[in-house]
VEXLO-47123 format. One line per field, with one value per residue (C-alpha): x, y, z; residue in one letter; residue number from 1. Coordinates in steps of 0.02 Angstrom, whole numbers, plus 50000, padded with zeros to 5 digits. Example, Ala and Ser with C-alpha at 12.3 -4.5 7.8 and 13.67 -1.06 7.14 Angstrom:
residues 2
px <- [50615 | 50684] $
py <- [49775 | 49947] $
pz <- [50390 | 50357] $
rest <- [a | s] $
nr <- [1 | 2] $
This chain:
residues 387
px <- [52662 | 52702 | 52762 | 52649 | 52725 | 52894 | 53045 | 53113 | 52983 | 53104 | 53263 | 53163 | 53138 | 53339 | 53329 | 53363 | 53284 | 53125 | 52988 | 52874 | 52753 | 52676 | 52517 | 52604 | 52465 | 52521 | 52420 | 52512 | 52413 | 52537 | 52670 | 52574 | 52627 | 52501 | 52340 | 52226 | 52063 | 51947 | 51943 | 52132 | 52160 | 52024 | 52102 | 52268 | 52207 | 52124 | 52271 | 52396 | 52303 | 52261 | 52408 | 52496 | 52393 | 52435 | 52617 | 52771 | 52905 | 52916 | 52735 | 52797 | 52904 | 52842 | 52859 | 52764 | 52613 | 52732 | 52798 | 52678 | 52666 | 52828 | 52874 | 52762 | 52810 | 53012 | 53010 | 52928 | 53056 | 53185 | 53134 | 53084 | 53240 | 53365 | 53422 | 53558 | 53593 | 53463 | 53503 | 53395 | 53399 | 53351 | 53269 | 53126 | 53229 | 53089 | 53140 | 53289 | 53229 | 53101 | 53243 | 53325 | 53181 | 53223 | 53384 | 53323 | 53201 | 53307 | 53471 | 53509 | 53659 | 53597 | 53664 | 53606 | 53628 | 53611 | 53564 | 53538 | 53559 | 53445 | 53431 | 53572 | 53481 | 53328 | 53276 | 53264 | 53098 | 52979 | 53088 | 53124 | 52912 | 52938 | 52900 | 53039 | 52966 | 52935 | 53117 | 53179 | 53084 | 53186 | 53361 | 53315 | 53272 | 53452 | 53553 | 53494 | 53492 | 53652 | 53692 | 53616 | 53660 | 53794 | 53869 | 53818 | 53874 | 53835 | 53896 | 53925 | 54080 | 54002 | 53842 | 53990 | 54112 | 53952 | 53923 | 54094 | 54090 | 53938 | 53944 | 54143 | 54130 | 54034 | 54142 | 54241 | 54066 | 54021 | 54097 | 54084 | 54041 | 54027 | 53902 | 53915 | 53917 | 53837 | 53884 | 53751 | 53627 | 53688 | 53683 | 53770 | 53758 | 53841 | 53898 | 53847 | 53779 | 53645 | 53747 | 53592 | 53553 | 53593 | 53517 | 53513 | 53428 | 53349 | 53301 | 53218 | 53129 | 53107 | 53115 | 53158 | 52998 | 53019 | 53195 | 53153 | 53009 | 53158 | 53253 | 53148 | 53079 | 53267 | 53298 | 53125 | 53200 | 53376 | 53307 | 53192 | 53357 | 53428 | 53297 | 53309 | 53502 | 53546 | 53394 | 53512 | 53557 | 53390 | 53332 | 53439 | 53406 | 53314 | 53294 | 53203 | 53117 | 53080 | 53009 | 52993 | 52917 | 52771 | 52662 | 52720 | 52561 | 52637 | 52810 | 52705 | 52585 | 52755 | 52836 | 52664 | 52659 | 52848 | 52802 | 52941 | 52851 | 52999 | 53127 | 53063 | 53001 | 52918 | 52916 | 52857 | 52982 | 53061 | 53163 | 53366 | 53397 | 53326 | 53365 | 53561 | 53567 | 53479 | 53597 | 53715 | 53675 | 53654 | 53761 | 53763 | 53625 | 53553 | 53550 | 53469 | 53522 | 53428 | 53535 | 53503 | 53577 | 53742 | 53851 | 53790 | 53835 | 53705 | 53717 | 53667 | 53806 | 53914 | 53839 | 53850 | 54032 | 54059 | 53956 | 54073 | 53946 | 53952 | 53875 | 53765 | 53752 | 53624 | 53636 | 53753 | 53914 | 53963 | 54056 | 53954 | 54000 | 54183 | 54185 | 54139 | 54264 | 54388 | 54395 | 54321 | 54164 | 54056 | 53996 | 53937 | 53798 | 53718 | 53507 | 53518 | 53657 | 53581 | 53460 | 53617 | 53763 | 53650 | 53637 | 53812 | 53843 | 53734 | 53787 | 54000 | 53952 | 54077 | 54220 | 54151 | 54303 | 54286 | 54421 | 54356 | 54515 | 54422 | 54481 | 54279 | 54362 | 54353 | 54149 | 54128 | 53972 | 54100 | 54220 | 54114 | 54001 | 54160 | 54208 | 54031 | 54049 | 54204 | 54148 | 53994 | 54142 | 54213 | 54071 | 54034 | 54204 | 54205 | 54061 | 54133 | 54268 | 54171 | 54062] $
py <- [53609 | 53452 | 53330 | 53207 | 53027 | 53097 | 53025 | 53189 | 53254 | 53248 | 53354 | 53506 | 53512 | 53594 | 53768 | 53871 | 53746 | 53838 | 53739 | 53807 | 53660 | 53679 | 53579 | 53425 | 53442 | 53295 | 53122 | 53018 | 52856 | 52866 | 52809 | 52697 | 52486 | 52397 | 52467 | 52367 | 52454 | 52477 | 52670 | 52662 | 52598 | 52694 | 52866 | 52785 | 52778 | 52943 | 53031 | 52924 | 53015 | 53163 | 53226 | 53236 | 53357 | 53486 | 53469 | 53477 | 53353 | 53226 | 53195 | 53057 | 53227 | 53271 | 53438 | 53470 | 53537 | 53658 | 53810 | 53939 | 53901 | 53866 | 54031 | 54118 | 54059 | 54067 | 54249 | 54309 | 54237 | 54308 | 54479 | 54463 | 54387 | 54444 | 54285 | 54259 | 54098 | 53964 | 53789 | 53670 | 53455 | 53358 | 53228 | 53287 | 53385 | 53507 | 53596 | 53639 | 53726 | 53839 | 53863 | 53938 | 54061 | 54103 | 54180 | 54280 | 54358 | 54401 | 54380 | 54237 | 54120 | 53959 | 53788 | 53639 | 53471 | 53309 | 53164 | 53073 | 53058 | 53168 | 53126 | 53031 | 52885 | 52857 | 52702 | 52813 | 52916 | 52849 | 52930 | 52774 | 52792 | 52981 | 53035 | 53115 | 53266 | 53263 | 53203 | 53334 | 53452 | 53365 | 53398 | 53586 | 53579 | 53519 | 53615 | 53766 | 53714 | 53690 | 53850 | 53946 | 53901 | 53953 | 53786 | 53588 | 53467 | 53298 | 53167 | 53040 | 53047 | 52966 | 53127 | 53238 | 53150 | 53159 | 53325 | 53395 | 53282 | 53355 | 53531 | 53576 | 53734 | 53740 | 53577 | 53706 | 53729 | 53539 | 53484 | 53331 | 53341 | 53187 | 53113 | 53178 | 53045 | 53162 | 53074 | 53142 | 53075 | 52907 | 52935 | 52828 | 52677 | 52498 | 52346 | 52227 | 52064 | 51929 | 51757 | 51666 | 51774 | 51805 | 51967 | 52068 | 52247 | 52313 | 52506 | 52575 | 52565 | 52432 | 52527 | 52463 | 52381 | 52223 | 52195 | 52238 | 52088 | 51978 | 52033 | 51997 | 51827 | 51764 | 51821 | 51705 | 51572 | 51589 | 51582 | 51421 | 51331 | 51394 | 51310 | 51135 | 51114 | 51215 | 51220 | 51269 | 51406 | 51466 | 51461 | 51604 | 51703 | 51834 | 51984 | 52136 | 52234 | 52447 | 52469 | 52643 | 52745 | 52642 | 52509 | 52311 | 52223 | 52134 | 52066 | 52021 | 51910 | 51819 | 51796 | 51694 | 51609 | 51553 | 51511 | 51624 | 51726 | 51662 | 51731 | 51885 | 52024 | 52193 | 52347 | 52501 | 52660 | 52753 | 52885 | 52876 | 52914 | 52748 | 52653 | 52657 | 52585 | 52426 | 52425 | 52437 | 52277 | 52194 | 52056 | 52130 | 52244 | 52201 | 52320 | 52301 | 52421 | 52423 | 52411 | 52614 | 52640 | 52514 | 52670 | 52785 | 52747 | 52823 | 52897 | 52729 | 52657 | 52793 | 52772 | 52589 | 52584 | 52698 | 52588 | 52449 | 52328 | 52219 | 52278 | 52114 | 52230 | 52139 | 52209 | 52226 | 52250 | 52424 | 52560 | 52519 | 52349 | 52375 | 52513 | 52359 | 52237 | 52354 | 52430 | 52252 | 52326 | 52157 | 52046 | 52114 | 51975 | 51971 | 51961 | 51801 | 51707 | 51768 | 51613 | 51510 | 51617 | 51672 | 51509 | 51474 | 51657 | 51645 | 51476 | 51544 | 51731 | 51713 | 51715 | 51863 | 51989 | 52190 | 52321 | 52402 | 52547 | 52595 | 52782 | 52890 | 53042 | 53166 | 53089 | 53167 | 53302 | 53449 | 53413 | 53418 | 53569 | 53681 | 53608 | 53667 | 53822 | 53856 | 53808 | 53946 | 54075 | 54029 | 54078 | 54232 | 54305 | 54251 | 54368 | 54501 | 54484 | 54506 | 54653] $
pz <- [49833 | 49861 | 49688 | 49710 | 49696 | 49655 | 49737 | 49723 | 49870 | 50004 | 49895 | 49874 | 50050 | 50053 | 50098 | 49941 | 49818 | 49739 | 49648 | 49554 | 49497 | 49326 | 49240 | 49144 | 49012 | 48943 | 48932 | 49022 | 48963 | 48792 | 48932 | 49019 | 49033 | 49024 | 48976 | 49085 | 49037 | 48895 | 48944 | 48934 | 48762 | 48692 | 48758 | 48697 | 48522 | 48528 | 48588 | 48474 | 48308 | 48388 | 48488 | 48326 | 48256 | 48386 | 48371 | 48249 | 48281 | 48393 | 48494 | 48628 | 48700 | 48850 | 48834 | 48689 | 48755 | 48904 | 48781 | 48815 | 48994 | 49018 | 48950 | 49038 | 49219 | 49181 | 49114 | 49251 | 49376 | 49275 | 49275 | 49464 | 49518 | 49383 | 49349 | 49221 | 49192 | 49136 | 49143 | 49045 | 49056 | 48903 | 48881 | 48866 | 48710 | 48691 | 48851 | 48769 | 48625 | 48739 | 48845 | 48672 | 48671 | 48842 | 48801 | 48641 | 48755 | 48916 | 48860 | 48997 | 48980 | 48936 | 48998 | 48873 | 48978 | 48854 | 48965 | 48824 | 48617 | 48531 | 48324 | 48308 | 48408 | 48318 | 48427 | 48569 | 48606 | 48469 | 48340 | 48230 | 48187 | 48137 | 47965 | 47880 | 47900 | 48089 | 48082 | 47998 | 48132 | 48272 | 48187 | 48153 | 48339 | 48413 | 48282 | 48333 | 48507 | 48496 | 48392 | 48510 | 48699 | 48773 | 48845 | 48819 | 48921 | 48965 | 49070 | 48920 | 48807 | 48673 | 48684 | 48659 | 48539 | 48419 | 48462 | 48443 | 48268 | 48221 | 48235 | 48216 | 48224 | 48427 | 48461 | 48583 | 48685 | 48711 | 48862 | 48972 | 49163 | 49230 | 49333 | 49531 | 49700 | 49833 | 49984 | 50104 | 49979 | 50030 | 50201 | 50333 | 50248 | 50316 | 50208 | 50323 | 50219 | 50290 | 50289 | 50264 | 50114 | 49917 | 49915 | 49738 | 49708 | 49535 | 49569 | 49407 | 49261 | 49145 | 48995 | 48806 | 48788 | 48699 | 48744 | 48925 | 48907 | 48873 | 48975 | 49111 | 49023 | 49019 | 49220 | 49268 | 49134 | 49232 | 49421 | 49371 | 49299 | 49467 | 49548 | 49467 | 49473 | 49671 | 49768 | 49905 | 49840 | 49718 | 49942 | 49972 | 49838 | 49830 | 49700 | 49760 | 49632 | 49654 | 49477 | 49454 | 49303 | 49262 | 49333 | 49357 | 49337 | 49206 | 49291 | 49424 | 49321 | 49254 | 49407 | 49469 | 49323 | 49351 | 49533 | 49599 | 49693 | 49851 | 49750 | 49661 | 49781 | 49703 | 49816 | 49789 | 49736 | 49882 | 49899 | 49851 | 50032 | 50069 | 49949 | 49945 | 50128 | 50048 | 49889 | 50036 | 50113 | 49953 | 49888 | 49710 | 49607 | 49432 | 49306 | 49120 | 48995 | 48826 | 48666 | 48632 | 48767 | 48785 | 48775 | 48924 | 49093 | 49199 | 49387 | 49442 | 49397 | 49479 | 49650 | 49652 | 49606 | 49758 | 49880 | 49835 | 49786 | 49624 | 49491 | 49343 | 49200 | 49070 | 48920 | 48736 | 48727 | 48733 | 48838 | 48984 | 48975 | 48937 | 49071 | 49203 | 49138 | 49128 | 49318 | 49373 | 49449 | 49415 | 49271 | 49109 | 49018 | 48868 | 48865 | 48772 | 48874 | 49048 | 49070 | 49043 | 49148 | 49287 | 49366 | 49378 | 49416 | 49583 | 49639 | 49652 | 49672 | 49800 | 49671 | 49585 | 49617 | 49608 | 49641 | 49800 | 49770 | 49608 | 49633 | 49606 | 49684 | 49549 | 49538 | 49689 | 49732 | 49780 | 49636 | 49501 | 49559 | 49547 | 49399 | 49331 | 49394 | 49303 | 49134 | 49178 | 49246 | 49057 | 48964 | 49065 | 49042 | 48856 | 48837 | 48964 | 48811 | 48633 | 48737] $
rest <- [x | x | x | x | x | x | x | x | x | x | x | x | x | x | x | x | x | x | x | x | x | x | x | x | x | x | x | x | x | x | x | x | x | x | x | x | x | x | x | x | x | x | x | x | x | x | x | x | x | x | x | x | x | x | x | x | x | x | x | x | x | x | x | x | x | x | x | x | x | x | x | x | x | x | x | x | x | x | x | x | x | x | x | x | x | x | x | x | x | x | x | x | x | x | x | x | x | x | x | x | x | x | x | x | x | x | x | x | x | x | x | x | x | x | x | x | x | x | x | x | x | x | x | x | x | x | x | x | x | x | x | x | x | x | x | x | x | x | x | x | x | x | x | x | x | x | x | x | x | x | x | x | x | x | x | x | x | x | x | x | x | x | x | x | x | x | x | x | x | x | x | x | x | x | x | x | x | x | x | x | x | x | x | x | x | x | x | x | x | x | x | x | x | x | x | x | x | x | x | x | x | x | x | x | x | x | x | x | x | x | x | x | x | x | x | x | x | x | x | x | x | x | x | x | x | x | x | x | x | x | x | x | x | x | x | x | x | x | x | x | x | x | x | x | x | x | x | x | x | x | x | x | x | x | x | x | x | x | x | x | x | x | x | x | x | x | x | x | x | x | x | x | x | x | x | x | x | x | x | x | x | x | x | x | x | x | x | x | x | x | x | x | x | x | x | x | x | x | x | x | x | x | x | x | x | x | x | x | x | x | x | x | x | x | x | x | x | x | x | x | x | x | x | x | x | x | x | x | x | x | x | x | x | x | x | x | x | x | x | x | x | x | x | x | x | x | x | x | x | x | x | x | x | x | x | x | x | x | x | x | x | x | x | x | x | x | x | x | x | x | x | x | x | x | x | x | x | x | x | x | x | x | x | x | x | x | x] $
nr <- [1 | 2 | 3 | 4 | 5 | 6 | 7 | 8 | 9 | 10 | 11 | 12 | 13 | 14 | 15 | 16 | 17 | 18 | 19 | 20 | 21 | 22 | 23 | 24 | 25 | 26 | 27 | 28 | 29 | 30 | 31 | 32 | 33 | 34 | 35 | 36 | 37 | 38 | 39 | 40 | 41 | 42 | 43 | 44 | 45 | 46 | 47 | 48 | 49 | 50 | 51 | 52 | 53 | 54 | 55 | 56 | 57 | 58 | 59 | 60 | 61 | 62 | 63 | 64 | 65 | 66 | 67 | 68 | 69 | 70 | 71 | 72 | 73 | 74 | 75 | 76 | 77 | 78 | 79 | 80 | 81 | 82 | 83 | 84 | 85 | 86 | 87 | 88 | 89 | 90 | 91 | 92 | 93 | 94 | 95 | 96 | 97 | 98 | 99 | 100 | 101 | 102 | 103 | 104 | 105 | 106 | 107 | 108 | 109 | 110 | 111 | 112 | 113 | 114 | 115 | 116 | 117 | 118 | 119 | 120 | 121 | 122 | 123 | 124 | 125 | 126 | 127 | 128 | 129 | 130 | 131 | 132 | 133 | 134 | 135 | 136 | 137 | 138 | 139 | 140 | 141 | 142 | 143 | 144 | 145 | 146 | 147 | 148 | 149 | 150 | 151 | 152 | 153 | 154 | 155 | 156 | 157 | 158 | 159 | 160 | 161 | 162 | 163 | 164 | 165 | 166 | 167 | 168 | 169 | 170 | 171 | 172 | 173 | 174 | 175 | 176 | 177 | 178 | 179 | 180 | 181 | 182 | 183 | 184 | 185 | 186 | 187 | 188 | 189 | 190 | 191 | 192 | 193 | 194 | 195 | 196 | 197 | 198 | 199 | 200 | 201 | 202 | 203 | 204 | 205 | 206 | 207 | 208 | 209 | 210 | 211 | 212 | 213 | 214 | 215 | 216 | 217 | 218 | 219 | 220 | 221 | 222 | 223 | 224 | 225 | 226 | 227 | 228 | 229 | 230 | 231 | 232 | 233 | 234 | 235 | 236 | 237 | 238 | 239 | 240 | 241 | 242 | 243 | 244 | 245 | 246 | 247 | 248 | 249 | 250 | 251 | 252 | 253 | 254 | 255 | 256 | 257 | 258 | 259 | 260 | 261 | 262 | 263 | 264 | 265 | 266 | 267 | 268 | 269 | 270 | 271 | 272 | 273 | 274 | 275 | 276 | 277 | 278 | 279 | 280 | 281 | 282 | 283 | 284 | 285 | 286 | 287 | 288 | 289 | 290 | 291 | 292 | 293 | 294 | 295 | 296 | 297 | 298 | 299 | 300 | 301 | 302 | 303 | 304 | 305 | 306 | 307 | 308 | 309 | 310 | 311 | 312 | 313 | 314 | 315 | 316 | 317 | 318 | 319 | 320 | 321 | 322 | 323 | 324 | 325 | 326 | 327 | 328 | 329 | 330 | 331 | 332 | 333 | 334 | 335 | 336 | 337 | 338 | 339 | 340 | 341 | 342 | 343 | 344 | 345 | 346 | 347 | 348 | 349 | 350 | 351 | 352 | 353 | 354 | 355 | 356 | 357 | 358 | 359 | 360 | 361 | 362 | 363 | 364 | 365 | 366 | 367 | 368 | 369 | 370 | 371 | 372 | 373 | 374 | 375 | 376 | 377 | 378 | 379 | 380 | 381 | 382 | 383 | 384 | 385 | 386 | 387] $
C-alpha cells in the first residue's frame, strides 16, 4: 500500500524494504496550521479536552493512541520472521516505550534512536503545558526506556552528553552515530548556477510556531528593504519555498500582502531525489532553526554541506551555529538582525566564502551503516557473554 502523500513513497520501493502500513488513529487537526474552518476548530477543541482523557502523559505524541495495535502487528512479524533485533525512532517518544514492551515479550534486542530531546527540553512537543503529573509520566517513560533497551544512540552530541550525564550508570550504552550522506539519494546532481539568477531553497517545515511567524515576518521585512535600496538585485532574487509538514495558507497570505509574490515562490513537497538537484543549482539554501532546537544539527544540514552549497542558518546561537562558523559552511543570523543583515547579505553574496574541502567522509552512507552494525555486533556478543 501505497503512503499516501509521503515523500518517502518512492524509498520503499527498494527491494527488501517491507511496509506494513498501520491506522494513524490519531487526529491530525491538533497538528494542523491554520485552522481555516469552523468544523476544524470545533473538532480542535473537542479533541484538545478530550484526547487527554484517554491518555497518560504527553497527548500531542503521536503515538499515543498506536500501543495495542502496534503490538499486535510487530509480534506477529517477530514470531513469523524470527526477528531479533528491533529498532525504534523517537520522536514520537511513545514508540519507544512500546518498543520496551516488545523486548519483555520476545526477548528482541532493542535499538533506542533519540532524534530529538525528550524531558530535558520542555519547549519541545507541548511539554512546557504538561501538568506535573503528566510530566512526571514522561520521565518514568524515558528512564525506563533507557533502562531497558539495549543500545541508544543518536546523531546529536548534546542528546547523548545529557544522556550519559543523566543516567551514569547506562552512560556506556548511549552512543552517537552520526547523521549518514547516501550519495545515490542525491543522484547525479550538477552545480551549475543561472547567471541571471540569485536563487535560494527552503525545504521543510516551518515549525516553532511563534518564532517561526517571525521568522518568516523578518525574511518579508528583509526582502522589502532589499527591494527599496537594490532593485537590481531584489530582480534576481528569488526564494523557493517546499513547505512540508503542514499547510502554507498563511505564508502565502503574507507574502501577498508584502507584494513579493516575484520573489517568494511556494511549491509543493517532492521527493529528496528531486529536490537535491535543485539545492544543487542553488546559490545558497535557507534554513530556520527554532531556539529548542539551536543545538541539533539535522540531516539537512549534512547533505547540504556535501553538495557544496552555502548554507543562511536563521536562528540562536548555538552548536549549529558555531558548527557553520567554525568549518565556514555559510552565515549563521539571528531572527531579530535578519531584516537588517539579509539585505546586505544578498547584494555581496558573492564574497560569502565556504570551505568546499570540508572533509564529510566518515558522514558517508557505507561508513556509518558498518559502524551501526558494530555497535549491534557489541551488544550481541555482550549478551553471548553474561549467558
Amino acid at each position: 500500500e501505497e503512503l499516501k502523500g509521503s515523500l518517502w513513497t518512492t524509498d520503499i520501493e527498494h527491494e527488501g524494504i517491507h511496509i506494513h502500513p498501520l491506522p494513524q488513529l490519531y487526529p491530525t487537526v491538533l497538528f494542523k496550521r491554520p485552522l481555516n474552518s469552523l468544523w476544524e476548530k470545533i473538532a480542535y477543541r473537542f479533541w484538545s479536552v478530550v484526547l487527554p482523557l484517554f491518555c497518560s502523559g504527553n497527548p500531542l505524541d503521536k503515538m499515543v493512541l498506536w500501543r495495542g495495535q502496534l503490538l499486535r502487528k510487530a509480534s506477529a512479524l517477530i514470531r513469523e520472521h524470527g526477528i531479533g533485533h528491533v529498532i525504534v525512532t523517537g520522536a514520537p517518544f511513545r514508540g519507544m516505550a512500546i518498543a520496551l514492551e516488545l523486548k519483555k515479550r520476545h526477548h528482541v534486542r532493542l535499538v533506542c534512536d533519540f532524534r530529538d530531546p525528550w524531558t530535558w527540553l520542555e519547549s519541545a512537543y507541548g511539554q512546557s503545558r504538561l501538568s506535573p503529573e503528566r510530566m512526571d509520566h514522561e520521565r518514568n517513560l524515558e528512564r525506563s526506556v533507557v533502562e531497558g533497551c539495549d543500545l541508544c544512540i543518536s546523531p546529536h552530541p548534546s542528546v547523548i552528553d545529557h544522556l550519559q550525564r543523566a543516567y551514569p550508570e547506562h552512560a556506556a550504552k548511549c552512543v552517537r552515530v552520526p547523521h549518514a550522506i547516501d550519495p545515490d539519494e542525491l543522484g547525479e546532481v550538477t552545480t551549475d548556477k543561472d547567471p541571471d539568477r540569485l536563487r535560494f531553497i527552503y525545504a521543510g517545515s516551518m515549525y516553532g510556531a511563534e518564532e517561526a511567524e517571525r521568522y518568516f515576518d523578518s525574511l518579508l521585512e528583509g526582502l522589502r528593504k532589499l527591494q527599496e535600496i537594490d532593485a537590481g538585485t531584489a530582480a534576481r532574487f528569488v526564494l523557493d519555498l517546499y513547505i512540508t509538514g503542514h499547510g502554507t495558507e498563511l505564508y502565502k497570505r503574507k507574502v501577498e500582502q508584502q507584494g513579493l509574490q516575484q520573489l517568494v515562490h511556494f511549491h509543493a513537497p517532492i521527493p529528496a531525489r528531486e529536490l537535491f538537484p535543485l539545492v544543487a543549482k542553488a546559490h545558497g539554501v535557507l534554513i530556520f532553526i527554532p531556539s529548542f532546537n539551536k543545538d541539533l544539527l539535522g540531516t539537512k544540514f549534512t547533505e547540504i554541506f556535501y553538495l557544496r552549497i552555502p548554507v543562511i542558518h536563521v536562528g540562536d546561537e548555538g552548536e549549529v551555529s558555531r558548527y557553520i562558523k567554525d568549518h565556514q559552511l555559510g552565515r549563521s543570523i539571528r531572527v531579530e538582525n535578519l531584516a537588517a543583515e539579509l539585505p546586505e547579505l544578498l547584494q555581496h553574496f558573492d564574497r560569502l566564502q565556504i570551505d568546499t574541502g570540508h572533509d564529510l567522509s566518515h558522514h558517508l552512507l557505507d561508513h556509518i551503516t558498518q559502524e551501526f552494525l558494530d555497535r549491534v555486533l557489541l551488544i550481541d556478543g555482550a549478551r553471548s557473554d553474561k549467558s
